[in-house]
Backbone as CSV, one residue per row, in Angstrom:
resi,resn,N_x,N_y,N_z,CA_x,CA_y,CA_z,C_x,C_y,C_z
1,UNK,-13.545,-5.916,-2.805,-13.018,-5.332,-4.031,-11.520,-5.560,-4.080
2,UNK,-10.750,-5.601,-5.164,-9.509,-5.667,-5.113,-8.879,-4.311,-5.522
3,UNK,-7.915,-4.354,-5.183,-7.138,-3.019,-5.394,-5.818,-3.170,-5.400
4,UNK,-4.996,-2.249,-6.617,-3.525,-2.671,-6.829,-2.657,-1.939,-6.963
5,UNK,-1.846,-0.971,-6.637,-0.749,-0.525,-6.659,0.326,-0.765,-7.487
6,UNK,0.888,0.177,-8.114,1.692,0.028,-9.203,3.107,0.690,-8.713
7,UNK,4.048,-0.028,-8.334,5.293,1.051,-7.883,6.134,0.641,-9.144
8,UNK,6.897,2.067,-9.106,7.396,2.670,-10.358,8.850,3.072,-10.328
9,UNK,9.815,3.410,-11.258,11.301,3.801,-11.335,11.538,4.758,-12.403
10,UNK,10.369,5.716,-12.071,10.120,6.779,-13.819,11.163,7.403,-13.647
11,UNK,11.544,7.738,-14.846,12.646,8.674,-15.555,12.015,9.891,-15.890
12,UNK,12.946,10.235,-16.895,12.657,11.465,-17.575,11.667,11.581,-18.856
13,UNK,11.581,10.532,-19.505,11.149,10.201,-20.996,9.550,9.891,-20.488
14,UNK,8.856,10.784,-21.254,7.443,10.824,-20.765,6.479,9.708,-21.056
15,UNK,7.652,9.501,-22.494,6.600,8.427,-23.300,6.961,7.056,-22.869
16,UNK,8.327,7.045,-22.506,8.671,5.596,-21.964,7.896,5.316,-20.050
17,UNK,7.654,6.579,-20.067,6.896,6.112,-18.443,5.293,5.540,-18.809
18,UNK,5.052,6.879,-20.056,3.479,5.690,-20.060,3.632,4.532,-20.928
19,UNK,4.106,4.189,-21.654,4.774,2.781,-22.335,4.529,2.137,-21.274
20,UNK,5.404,2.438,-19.909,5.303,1.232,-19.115,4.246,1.265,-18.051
21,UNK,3.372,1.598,-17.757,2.362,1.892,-17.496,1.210,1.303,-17.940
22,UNK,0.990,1.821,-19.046,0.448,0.817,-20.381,0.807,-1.062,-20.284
23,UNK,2.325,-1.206,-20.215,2.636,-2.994,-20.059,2.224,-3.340,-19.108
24,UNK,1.964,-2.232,-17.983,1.597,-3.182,-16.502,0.603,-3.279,-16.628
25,UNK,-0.398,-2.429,-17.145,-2.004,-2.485,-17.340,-2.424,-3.957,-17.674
26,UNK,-1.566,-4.158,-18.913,-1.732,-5.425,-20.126,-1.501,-6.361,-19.139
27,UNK,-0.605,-6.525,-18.077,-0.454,-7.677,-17.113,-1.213,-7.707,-15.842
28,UNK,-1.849,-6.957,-15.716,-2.518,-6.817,-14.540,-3.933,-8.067,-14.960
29,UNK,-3.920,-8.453,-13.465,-5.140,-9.679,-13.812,-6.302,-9.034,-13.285
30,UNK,-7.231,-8.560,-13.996,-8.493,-7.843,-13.186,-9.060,-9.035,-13.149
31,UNK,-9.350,-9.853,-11.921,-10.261,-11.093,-11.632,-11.998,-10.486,-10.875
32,UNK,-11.933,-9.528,-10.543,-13.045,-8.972,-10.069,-13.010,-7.663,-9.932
33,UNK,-14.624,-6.894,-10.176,-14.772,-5.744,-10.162,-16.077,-5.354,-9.445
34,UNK,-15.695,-3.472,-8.767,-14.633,-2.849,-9.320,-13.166,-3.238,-8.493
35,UNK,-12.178,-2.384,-9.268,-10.601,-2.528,-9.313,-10.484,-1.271,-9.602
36,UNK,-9.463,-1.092,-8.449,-9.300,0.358,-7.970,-7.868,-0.039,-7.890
37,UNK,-6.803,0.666,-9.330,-5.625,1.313,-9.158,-4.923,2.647,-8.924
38,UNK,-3.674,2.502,-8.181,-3.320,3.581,-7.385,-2.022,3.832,-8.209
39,UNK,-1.220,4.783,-9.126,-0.718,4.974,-9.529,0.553,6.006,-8.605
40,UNK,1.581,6.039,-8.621,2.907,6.753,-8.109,2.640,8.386,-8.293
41,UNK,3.730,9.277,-7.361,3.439,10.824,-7.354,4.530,10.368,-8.717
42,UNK,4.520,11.585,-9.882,5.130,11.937,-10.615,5.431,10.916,-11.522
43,UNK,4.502,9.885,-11.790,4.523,8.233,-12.670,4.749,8.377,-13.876
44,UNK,4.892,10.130,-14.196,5.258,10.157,-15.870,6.730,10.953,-16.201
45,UNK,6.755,11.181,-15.031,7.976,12.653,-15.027,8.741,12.777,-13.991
46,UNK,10.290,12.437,-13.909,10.771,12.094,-12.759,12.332,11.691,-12.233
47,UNK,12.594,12.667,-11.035,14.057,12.397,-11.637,15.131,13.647,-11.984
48,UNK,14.478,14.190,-12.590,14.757,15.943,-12.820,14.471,16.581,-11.998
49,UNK,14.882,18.068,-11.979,14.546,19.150,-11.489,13.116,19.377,-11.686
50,UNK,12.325,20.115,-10.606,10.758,20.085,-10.914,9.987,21.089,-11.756
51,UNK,11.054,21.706,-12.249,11.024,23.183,-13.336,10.729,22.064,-14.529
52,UNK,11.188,21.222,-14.954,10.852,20.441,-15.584,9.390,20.015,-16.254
53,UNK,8.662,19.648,-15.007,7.320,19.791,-15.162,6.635,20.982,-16.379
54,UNK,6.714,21.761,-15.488,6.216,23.122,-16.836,6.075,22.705,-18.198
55,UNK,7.527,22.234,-18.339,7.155,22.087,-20.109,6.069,21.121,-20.559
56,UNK,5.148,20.251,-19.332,4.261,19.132,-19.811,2.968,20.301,-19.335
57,UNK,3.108,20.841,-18.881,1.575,21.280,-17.965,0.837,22.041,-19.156
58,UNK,-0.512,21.855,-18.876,-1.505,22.594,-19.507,-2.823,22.573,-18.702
59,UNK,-3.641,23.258,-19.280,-4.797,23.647,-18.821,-5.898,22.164,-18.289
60,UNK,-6.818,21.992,-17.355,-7.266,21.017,-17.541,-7.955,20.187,-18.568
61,UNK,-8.517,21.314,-19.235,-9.128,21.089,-20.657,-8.405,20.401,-21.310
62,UNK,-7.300,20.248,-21.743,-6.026,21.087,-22.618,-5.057,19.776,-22.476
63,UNK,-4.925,18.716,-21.372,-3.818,17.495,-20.999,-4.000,16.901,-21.664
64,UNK,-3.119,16.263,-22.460,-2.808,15.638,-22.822,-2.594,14.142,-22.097
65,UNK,-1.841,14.861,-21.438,-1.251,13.534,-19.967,-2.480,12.712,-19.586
66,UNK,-3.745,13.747,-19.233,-5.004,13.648,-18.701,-5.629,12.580,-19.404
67,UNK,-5.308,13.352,-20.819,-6.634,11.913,-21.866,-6.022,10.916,-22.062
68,UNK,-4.438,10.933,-21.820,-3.723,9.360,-22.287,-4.243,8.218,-20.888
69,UNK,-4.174,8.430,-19.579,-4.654,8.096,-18.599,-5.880,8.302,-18.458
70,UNK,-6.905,8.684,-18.565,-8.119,8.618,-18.392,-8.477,7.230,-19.838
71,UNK,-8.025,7.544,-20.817,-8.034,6.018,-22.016,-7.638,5.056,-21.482
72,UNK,-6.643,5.038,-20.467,-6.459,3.616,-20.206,-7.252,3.078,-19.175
73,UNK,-8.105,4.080,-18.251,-8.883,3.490,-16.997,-10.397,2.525,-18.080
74,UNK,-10.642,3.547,-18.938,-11.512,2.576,-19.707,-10.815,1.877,-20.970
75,UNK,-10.097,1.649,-21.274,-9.517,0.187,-22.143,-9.492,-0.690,-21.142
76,UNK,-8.714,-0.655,-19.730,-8.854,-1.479,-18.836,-9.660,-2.170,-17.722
77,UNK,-10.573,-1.045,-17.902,-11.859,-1.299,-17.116,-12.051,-1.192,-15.561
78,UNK,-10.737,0.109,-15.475,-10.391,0.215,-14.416,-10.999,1.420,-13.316
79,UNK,-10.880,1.784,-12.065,-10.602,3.065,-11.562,-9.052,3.296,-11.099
80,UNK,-9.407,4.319,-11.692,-7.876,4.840,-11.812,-7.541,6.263,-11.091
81,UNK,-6.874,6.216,-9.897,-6.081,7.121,-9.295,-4.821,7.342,-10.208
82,UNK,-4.590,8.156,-10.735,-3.526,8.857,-11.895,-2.809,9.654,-11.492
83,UNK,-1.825,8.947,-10.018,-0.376,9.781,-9.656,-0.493,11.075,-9.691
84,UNK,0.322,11.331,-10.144,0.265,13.050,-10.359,0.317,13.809,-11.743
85,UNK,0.061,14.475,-12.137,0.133,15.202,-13.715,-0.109,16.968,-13.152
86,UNK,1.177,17.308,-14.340,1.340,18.807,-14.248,-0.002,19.521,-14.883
87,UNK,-0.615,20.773,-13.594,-1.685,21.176,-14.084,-1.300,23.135,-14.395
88,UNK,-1.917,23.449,-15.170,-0.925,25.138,-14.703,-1.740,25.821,-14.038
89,UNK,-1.494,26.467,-13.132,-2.127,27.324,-12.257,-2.402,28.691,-12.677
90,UNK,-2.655,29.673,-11.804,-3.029,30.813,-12.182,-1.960,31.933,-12.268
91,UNK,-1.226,31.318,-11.102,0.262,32.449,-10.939,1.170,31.867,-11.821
92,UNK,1.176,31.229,-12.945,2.282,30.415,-13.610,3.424,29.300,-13.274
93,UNK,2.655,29.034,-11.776,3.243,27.746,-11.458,2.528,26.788,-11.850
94,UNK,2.423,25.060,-11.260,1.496,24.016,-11.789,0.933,23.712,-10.448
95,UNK,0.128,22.932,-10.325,-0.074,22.019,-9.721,-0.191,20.937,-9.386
96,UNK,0.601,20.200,-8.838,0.901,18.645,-8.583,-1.150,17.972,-8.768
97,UNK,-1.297,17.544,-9.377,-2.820,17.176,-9.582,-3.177,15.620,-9.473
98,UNK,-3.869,14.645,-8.860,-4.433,14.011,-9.055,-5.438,13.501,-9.260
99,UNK,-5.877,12.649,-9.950,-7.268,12.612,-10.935,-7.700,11.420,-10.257
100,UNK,-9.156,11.031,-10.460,-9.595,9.862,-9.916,-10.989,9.871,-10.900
101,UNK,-10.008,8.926,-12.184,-11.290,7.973,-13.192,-12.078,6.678,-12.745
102,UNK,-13.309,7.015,-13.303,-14.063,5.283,-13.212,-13.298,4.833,-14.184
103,UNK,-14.172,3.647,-14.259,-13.885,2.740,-15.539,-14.408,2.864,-16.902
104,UNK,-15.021,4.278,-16.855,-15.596,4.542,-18.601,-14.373,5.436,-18.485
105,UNK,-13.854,6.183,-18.057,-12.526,6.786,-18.267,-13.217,8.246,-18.125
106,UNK,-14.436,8.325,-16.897,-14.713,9.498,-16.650,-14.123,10.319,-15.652
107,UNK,-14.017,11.602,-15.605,-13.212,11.987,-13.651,-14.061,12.329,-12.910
108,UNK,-14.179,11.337,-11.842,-14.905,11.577,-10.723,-14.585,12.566,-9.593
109,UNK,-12.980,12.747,-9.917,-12.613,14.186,-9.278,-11.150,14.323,-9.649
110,UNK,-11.115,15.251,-8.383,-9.272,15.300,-8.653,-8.587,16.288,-7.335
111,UNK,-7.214,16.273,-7.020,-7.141,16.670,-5.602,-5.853,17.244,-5.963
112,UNK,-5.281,18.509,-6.118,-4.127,19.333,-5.772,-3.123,19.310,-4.453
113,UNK,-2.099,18.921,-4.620,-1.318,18.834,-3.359,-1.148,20.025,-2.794
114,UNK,-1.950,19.646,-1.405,-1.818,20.935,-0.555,-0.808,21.378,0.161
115,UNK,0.887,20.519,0.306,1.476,20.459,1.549,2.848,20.278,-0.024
116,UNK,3.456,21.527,0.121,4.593,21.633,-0.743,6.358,21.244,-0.010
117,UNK,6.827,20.222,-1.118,8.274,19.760,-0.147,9.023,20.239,0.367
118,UNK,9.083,21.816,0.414,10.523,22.582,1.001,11.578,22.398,1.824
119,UNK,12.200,21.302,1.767,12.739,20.649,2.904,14.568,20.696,2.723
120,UNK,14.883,20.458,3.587,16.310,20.088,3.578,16.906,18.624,4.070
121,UNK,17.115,17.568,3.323,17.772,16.095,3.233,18.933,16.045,3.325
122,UNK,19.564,14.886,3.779,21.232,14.961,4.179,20.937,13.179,3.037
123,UNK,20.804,13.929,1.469,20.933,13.089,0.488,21.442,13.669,-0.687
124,UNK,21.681,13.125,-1.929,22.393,13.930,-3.052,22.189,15.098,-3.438
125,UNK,20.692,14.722,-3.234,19.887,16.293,-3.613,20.142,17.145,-2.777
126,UNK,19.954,16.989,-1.600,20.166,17.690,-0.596,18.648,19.290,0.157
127,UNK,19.005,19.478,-1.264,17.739,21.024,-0.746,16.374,20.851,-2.258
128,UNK,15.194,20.866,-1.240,13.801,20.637,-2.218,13.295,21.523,-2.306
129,UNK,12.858,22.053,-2.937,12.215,23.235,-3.082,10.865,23.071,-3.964
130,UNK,9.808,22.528,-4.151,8.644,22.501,-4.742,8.274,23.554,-4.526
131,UNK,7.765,24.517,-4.114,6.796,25.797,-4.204,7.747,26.721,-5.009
132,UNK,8.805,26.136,-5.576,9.661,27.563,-6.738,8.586,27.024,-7.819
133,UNK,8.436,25.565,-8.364,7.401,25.292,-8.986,6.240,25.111,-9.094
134,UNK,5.542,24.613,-8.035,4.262,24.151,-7.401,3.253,24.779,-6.903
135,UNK,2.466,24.878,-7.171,1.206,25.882,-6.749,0.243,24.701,-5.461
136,UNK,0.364,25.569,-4.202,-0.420,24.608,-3.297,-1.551,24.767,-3.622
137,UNK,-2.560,23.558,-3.508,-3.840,23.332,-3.469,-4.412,24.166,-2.120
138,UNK,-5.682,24.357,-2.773,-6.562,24.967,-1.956,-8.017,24.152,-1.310
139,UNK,-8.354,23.080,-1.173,-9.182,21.850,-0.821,-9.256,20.592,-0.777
140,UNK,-9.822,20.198,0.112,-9.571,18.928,0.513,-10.526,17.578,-0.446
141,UNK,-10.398,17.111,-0.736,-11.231,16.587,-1.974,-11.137,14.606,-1.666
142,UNK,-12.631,14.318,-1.522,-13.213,12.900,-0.971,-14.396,12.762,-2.174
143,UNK,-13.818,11.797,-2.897,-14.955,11.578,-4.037,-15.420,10.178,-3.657
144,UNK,-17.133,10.462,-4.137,-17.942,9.286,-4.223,-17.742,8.547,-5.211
145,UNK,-17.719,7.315,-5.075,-17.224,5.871,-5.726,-18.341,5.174,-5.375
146,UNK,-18.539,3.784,-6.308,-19.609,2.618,-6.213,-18.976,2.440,-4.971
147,UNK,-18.054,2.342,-4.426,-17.452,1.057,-3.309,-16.620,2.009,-2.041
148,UNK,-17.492,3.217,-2.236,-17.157,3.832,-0.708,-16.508,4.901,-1.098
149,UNK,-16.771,6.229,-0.209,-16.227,7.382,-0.224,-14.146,7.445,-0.378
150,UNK,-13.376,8.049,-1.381,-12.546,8.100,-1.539,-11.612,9.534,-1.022
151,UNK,-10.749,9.186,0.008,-9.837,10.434,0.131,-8.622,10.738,-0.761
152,UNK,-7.960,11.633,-0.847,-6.846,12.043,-1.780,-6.136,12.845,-1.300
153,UNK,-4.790,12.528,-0.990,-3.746,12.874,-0.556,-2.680,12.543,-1.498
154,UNK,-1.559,13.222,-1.113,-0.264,13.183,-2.230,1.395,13.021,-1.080
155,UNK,1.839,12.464,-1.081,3.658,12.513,-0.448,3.151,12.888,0.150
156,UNK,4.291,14.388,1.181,4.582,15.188,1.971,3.304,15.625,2.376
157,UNK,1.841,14.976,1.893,0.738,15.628,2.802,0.678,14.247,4.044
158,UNK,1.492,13.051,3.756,1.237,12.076,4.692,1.552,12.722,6.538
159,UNK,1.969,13.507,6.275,3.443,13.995,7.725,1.840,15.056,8.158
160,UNK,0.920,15.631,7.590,0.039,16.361,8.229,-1.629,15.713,8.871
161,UNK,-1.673,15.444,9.675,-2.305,14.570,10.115,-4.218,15.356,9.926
162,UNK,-3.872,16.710,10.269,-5.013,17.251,10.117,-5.558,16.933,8.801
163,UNK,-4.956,17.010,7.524,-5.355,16.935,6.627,-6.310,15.558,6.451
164,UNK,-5.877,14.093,6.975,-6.704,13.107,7.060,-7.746,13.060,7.782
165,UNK,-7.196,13.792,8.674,-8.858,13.821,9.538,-9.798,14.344,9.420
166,UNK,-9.510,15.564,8.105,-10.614,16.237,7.357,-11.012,14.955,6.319
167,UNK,-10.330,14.301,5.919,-10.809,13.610,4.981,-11.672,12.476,5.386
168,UNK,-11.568,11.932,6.818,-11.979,10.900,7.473,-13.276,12.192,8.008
169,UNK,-13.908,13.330,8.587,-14.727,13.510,8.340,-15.851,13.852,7.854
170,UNK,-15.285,14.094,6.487,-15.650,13.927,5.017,-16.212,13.025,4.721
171,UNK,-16.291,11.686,5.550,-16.652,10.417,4.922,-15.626,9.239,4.288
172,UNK,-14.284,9.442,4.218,-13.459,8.692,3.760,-13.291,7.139,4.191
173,UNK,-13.412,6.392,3.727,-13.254,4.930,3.800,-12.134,4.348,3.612
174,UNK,-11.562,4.562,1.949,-9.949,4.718,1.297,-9.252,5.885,1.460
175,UNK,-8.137,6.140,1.499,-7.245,7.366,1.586,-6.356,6.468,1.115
176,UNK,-6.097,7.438,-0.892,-5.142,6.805,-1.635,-3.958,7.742,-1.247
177,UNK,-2.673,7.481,-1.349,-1.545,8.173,-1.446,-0.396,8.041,-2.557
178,UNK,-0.530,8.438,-3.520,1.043,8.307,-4.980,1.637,9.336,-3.908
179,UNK,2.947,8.675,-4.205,4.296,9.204,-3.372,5.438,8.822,-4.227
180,UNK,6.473,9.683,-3.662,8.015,9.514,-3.830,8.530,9.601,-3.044
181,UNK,8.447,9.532,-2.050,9.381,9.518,-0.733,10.847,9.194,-1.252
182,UNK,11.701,10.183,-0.267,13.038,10.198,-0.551,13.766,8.625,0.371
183,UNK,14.769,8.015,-0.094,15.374,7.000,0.731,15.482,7.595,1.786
184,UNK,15.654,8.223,2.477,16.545,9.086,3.725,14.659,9.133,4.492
185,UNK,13.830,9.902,4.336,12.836,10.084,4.993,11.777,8.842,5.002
186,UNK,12.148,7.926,4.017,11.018,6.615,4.030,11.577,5.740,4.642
187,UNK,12.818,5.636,4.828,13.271,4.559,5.729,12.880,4.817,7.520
188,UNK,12.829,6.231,7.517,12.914,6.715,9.164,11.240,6.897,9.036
189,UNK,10.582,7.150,7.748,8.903,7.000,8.950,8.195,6.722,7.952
190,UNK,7.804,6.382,6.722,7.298,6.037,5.742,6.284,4.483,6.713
191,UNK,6.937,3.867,6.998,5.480,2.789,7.484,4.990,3.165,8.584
192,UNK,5.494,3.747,9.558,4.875,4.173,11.218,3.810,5.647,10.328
193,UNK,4.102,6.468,9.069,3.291,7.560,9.365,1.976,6.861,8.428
194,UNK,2.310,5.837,8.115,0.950,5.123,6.919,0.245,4.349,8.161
195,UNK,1.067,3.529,9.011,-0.136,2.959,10.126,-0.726,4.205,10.664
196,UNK,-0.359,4.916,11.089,-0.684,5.777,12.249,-2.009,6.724,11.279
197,UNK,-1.896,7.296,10.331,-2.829,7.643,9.691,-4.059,6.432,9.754
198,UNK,-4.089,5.674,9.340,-4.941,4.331,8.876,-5.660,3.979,10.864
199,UNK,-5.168,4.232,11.620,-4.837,3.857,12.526,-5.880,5.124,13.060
200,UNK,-5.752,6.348,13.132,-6.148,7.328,13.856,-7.794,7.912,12.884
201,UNK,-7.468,7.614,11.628,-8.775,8.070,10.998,-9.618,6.136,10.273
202,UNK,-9.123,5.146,10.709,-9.898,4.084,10.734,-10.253,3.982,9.448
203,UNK,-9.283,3.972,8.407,-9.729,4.011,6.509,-8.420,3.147,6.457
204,UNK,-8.743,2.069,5.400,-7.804,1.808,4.718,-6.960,2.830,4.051
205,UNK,-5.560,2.654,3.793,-4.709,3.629,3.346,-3.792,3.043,2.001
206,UNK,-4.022,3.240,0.833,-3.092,2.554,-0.355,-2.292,3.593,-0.491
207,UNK,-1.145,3.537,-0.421,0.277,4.317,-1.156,0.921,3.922,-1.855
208,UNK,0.836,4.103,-3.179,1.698,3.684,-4.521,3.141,4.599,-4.382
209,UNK,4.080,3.973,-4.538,5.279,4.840,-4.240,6.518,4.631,-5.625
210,UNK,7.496,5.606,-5.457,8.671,5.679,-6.340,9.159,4.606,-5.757
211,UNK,10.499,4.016,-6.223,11.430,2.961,-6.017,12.832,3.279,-6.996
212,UNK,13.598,2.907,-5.954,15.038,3.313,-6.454,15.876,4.403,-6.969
213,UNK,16.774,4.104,-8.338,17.909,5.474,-8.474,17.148,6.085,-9.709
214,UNK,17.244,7.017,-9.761,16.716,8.034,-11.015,17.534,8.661,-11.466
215,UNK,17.508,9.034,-12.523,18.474,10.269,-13.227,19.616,10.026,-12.682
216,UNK,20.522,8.832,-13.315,21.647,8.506,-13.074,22.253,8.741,-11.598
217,UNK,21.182,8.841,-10.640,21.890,8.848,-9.150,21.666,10.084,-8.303
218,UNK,20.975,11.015,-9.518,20.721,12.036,-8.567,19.226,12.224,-7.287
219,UNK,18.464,11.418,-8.069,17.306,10.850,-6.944,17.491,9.294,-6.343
220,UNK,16.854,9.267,-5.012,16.535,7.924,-4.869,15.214,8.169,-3.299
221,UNK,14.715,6.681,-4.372,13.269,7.002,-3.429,12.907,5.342,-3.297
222,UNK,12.378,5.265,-1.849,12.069,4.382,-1.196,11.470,3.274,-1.452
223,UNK,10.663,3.545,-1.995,9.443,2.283,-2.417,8.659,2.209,-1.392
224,UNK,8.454,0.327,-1.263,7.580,0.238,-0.072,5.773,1.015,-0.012
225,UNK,6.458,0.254,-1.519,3.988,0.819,-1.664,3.305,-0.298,-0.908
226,UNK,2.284,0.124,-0.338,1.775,-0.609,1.077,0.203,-0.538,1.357
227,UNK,-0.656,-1.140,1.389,-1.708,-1.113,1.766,-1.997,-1.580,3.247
228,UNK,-2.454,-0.994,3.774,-2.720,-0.709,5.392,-4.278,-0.782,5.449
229,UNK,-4.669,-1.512,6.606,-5.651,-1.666,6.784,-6.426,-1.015,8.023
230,UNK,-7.775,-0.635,8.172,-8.245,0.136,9.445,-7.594,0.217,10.370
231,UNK,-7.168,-1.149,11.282,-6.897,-1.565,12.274,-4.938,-0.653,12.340
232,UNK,-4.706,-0.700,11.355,-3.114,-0.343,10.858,-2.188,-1.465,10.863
233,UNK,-2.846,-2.677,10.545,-2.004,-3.542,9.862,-1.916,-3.323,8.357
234,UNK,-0.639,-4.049,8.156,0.229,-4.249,6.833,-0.797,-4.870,6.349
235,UNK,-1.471,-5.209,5.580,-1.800,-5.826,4.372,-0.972,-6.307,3.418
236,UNK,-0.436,-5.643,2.826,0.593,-6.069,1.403,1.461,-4.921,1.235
237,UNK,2.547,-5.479,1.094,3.755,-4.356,0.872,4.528,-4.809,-0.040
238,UNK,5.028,-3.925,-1.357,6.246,-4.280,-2.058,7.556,-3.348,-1.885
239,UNK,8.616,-3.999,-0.633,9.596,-3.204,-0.236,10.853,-2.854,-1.976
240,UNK,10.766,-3.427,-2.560,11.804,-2.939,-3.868,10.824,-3.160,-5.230
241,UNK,11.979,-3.018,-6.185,11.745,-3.225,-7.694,10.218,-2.845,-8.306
242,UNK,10.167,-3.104,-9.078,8.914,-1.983,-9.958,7.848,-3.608,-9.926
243,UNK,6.271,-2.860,-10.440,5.457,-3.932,-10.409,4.400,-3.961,-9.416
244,UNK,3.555,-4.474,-9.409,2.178,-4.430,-8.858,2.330,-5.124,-7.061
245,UNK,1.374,-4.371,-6.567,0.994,-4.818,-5.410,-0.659,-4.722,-5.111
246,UNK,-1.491,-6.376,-5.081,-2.427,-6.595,-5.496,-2.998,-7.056,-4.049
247,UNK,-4.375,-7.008,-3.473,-4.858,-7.058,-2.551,-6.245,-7.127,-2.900
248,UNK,-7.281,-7.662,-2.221,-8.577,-7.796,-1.652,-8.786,-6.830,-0.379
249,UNK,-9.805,-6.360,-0.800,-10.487,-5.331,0.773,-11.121,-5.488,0.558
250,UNK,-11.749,-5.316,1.988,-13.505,-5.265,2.464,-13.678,-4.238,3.249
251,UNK,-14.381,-3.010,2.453,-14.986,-1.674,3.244,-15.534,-2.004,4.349
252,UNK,-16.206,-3.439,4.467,-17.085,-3.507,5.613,-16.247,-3.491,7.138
253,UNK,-15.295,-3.669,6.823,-14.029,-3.632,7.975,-14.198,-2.712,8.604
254,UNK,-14.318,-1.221,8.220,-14.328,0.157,8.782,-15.809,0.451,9.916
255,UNK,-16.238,-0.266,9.426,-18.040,-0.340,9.759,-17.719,-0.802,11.427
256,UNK,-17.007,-1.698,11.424,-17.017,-2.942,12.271,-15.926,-1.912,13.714
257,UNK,-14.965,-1.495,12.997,-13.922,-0.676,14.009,-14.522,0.587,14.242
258,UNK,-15.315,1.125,13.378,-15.291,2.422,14.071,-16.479,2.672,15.031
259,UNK,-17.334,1.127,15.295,-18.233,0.941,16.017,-17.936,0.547,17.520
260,UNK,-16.649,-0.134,17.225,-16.464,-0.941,18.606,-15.588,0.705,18.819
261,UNK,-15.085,1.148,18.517,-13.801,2.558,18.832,-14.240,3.474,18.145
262,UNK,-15.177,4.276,18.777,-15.932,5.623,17.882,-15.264,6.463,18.494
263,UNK,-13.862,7.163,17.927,-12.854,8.041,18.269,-13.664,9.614,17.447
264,UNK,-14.327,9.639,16.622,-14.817,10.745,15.791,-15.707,11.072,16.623
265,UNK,-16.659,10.381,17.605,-17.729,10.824,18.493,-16.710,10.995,19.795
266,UNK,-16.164,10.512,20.303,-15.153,10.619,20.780,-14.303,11.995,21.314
267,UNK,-13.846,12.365,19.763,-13.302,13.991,20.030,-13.433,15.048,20.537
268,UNK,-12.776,15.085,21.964,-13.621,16.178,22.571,-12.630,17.623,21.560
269,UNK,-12.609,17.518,20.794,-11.642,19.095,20.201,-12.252,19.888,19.149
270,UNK,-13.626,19.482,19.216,-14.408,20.107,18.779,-15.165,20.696,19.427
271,UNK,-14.676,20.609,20.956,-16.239,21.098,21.829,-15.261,22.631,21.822
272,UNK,-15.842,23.677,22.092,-15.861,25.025,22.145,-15.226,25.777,23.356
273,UNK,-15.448,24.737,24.438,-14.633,24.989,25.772,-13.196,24.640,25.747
274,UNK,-12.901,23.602,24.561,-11.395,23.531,24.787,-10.351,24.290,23.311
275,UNK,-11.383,25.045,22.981,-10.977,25.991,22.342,-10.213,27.452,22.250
């Protein structure tokens, strides 16, 4: 199957992010199917403060964001992992949400970021605070696909390892990741924490990522969207500038490694004595 990654340089302007979104679609060469795209964390909204968000969020019913992206997985004939979109929660925060359409532009699921940024960077921004806005997810979410069980992860859930390994025994094959990684934290582990995932739970790993300056300088984020393969080789990487990163996989790969290296049968940390 092929699969493609879209790294991105979104702004603030909602409509100019899906505008361009939309042009990459129109250029994208679907030569075989299915085609499984991986869209960026925050691919519509970005750049700002994350209070920001709010003013797009609505109910799931209710997105807007939702039906403009779910139309384009079927105009394009695509599956579509759909970055992130503001969802509103119950306590009046949102939730960082990602969706995962077939190609009739149905949702086969969708996965809430469980692992909120609160961090402190020695970058412009300096102090993150997502949970003033962000409502953490509460489950781990692996949807069935024609072409193999799908995991869903978001950014800052890459750094928690447990979380993949629920997803890898869930059944996961792919483990997509939309990200923004900050320059400062993607340069120091952004490819060692994508092998090492890919590497320890034996799934291919796609991460669609941000790239470059935002909001006149007050963000900057890494790039380096990357597809990783079982083994935790590179596959395809686009280290700068906006635009597709296009690849061939073969699920059957996983079949093959986790036979010769059955680390899941393996685990003694499930036995009860070392508990």
């Amino acid at each position: 199957m092929q699969v493609s990654l879209l790294q991105c340089q979104s702004g603030q302007d909602v409509r100019a992010n899906l505008n361009f979104i939309n042009e990459q679609l129109n250029q994208l060469k679907v030569t075989t199917r299915p085609h499984l795209v991986v869209l960026p964390e925050c691919c519509l909204l970005f750049g700002g403060h994350e209070s920001q968000q709010l003013a797009y969020a609505c109910t799931d019913e209710h997105s807007e964001l939702k039906q403009e992206l779910a139309a384009m997985a079927a105009a394009f004939g695509i599956y579509l992992v759909a970055g992130t979109i503001p969802i509103l929660a119950g306590d009046g925060r949102i939730y960082s949400r990602s969706y995962l359409f077939d190609d009739q532009g149905q949702t086969l699921g969708h996965y809430d970021k469980l692992h909120l940024f609160d961090v402190d960077i020695k970058d412009s921004t300096k102090s993150y605070r997502e949970s003033d806005t962000f409502c953490p997810g509460e489950r781990v979410s692996v949807v069935d696909t024609p072409f193999g069980k799908v995991g869903m992860a978001i950014c800052y859930d890459l750094r928690f390892a447990d979380l993949f390994r629920a997803m890898r025994l869930q059944g996961a094959d792919i483990i997509v990741l939309p990200a923004a990684f900050t320059r400062v934290t993607g340069k120091a582990h952004w490819q060692p924490l994508l092998q090492a995932r890919a590497i320890e739970n034996q799934c291919f790993v796609l991460a669609a990522a941000q790239w470059g300056i935002h909001n006149e300088g007050r963000r900057e984020t890494w790039g380096h969207s990357s597809i990783i393969g079982p083994w935790g080789e590179v596959i395809a990487q686009k280290p700068e500038q906006c635009g597709w990163l296009t690849s061939s996989i073969d699920i059957s790969e996983t079949v093959e490694i986790r036979k010769g290296i059955p680390v899941v049968e393996h685990n003694r940390f499930s036995d009860p004595k070392l508990s």
